[in-house]
C-alpha positions in Angstrom: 1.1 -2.9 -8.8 -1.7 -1.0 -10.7 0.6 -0.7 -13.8 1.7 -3.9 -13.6 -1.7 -5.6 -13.6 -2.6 -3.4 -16.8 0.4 -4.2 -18.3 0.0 -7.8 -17.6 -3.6 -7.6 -18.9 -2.5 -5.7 -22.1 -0.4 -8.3 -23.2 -2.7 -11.2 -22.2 -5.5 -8.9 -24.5 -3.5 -9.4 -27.3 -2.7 -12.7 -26.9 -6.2 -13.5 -26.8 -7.3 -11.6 -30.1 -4.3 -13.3 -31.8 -5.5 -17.0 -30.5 -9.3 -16.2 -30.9 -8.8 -14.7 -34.8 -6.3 -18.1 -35.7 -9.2 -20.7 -34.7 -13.2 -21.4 -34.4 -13.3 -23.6 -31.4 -14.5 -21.3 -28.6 -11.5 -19.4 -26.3 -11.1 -19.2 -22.6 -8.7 -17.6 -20.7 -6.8 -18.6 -17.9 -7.5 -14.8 -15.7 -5.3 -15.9 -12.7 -7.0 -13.4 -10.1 -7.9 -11.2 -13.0 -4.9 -9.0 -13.0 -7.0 -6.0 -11.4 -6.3 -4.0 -8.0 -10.9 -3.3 -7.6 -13.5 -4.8 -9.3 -13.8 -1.9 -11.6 -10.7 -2.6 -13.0 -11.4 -6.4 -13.2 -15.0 -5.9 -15.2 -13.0 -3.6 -17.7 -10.5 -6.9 -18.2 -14.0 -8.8 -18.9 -15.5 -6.5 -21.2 -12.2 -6.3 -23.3 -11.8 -9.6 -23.2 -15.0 -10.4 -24.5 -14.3 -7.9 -27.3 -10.9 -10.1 -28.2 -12.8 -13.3 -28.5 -12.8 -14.7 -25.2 -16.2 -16.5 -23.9 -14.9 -18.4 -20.8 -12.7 -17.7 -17.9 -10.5 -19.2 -15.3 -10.5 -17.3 -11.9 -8.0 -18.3 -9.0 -8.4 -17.7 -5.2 -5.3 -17.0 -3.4 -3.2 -14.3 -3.3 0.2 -13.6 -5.7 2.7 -16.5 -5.0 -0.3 -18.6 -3.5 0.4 -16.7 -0.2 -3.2 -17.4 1.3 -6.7 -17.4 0.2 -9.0 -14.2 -0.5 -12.1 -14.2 2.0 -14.9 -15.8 0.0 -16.7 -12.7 0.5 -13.9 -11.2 -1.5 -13.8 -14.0 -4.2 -17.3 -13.9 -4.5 -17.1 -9.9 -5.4 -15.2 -10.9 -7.8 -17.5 -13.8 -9.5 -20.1 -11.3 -9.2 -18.3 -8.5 -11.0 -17.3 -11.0 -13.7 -20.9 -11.9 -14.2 -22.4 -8.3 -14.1 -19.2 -7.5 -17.1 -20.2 -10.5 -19.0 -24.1 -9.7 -19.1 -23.5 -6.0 -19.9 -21.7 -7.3 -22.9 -24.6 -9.7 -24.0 -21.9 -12.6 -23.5 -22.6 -15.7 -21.0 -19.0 -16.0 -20.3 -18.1 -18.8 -18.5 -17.1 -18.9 -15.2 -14.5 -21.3 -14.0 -14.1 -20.7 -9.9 -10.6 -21.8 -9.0 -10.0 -23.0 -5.4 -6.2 -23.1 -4.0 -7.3 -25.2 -0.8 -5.6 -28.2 -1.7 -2.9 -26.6 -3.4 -1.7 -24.8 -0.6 -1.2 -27.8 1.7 -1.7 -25.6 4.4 -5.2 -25.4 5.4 -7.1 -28.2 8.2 -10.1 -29.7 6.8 -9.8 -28.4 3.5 -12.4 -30.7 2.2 -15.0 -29.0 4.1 -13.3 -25.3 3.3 -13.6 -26.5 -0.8 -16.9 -26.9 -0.6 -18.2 -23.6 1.4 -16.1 -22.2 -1.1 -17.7 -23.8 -3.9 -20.9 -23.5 -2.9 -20.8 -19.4 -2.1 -18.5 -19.6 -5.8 -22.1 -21.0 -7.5 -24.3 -18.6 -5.5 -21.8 -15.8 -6.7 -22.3 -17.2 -10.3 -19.9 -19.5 -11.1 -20.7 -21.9 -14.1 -17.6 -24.3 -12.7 -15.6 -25.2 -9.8 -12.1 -25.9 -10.2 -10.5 -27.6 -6.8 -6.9 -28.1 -8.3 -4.8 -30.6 -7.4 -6.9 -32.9 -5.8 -6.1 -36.6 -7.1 -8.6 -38.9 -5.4 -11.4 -39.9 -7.7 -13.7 -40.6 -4.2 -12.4 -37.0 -2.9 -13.4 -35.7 -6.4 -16.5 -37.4 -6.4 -17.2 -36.5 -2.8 -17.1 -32.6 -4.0 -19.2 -33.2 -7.1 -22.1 -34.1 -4.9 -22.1 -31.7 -2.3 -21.3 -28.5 -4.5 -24.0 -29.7 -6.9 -22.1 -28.2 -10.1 -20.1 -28.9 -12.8 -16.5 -29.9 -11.8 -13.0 -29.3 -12.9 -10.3 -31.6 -12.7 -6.5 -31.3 -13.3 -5.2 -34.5 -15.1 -2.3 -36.1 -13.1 -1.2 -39.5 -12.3 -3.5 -40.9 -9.7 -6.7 -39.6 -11.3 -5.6 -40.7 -14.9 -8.6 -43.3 -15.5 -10.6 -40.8 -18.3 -13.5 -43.2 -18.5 -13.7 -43.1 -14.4 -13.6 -39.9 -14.1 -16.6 -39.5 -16.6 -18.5 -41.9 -14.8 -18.2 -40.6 -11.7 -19.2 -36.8 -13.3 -16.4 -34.8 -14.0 -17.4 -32.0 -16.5 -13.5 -30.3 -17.3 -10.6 -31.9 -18.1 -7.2 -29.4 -17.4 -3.4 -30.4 -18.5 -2.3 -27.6 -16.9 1.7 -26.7 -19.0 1.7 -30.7 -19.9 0.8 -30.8 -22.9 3.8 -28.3 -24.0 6.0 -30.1 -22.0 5.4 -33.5 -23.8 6.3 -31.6 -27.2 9.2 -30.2 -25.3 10.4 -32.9 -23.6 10.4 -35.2 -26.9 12.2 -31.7 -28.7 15.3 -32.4 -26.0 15.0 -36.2 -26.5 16.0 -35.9 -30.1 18.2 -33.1 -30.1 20.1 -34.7 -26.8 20.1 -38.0 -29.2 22.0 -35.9 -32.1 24.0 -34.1 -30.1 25.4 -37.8 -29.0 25.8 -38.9 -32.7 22.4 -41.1 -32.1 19.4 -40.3 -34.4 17.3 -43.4 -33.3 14.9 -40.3 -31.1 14.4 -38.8 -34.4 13.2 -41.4 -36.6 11.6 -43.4 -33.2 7.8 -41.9 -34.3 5.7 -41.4 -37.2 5.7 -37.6 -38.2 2.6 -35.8 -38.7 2.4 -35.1 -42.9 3.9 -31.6 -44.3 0.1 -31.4 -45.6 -0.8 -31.4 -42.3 1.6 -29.1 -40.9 0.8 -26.6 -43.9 -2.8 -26.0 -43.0 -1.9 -25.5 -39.8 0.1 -22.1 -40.6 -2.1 -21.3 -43.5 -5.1 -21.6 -41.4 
């Protein structure tokens, strides 16, 4: 497991440095549970992240395969070491606290077990608290006001109103893999189309210009 998680965290390095060198918009990084088996090993991931460009993290509660949920005191160990790694780096990483409660499905009362959760997150240092999954804009603003931080949301169907959700004081906005997906999914549209003799897919948009296109990879 130890060689996997540096393994895991090698790649994800590189990956980083690669992203972070291509733009200038600020990078953060989607840590899962920070691919490290003791904290020692998880402030190392921060330090060299920092180091490839990174100034913000996600950080996920429950176990591989979402099999459970790390204590709080656990998670909050780990919010702790991520905040100790960022300040001995001279970097105010960002801290985005993941919660799995309502993604698990599993847990009673897991309104009340989000926020203990969040609140112990934002004592531990957490800049953000990400309850994924939840899709009620009262639920959503129900947790804003009792964790009394900024909020991450996941964008999905039934909490699709952007202005709404602005109102009522969401900070983050996540798309999750959806964003690729649309490109994807339009990709198999048109080549599904050709591979029935029909082009209408392919000509049914206007294409961003070559110019376009051609800063992109220069840049």
């Amino acid at each position: 497991m130890v060689l996997k998680c540096i393994i895991m965290a090698n790649h994800l390095l590189k990956v980083v440095n690669q992203i972070a060198t291509a733009v200038s918009l600020p990078v953060t990084v989607d840590m899962e549970r920070g691919f490290a088996e003791s904290i020692v090993q998880l402030k190392e991931n921060i330090h060299q992240l920092i180091e490839n460009g990174a100034i913000g993290i996600n950080i996920e509660d429950s176990h591989p395969g979402h099999q459970g949920l790390f204590t709080i005191e656990e998670q909050c160990r780990k919010i702790e070491g991520i905040r100790e790694a960022g300040i001995q780096s001279g970097v105010p990483i960002i801290i985005n606290a993941r919660t799995d409660v309502f993604l698990q499905k599993t847990h009673e009362n897991a309104m009340a077990k989000a926020i203990e959760r969040g609140r112990a997150f934002k004592s531990a240092g957490a800049d953000c608290f990400y309850p994924i999954v939840l899709n009620s804009y009262e639920e959503i603003s129900h947790i804003i006001s009792e964790v009394e931080m900024p909020v991450n949301v996941l964008l999905s169907k039934p909490v699709s109103d952007l202005e709404r959700l602005e109102k009522i004081g969401v900070a983050r906005l996540s798309l999750g893999p959806n964003l690729l997906n649309h490109a994807l999914t339009t990709m198999k549209l048109v080549v599904d189309g050709l591979l029935h003799n029909d082009a209408t897919a392919f000509f049914s948009r206007e294409l961003l210009p070559r110019e376009f296109l051609n800063n992109l990879v220069e840049n």
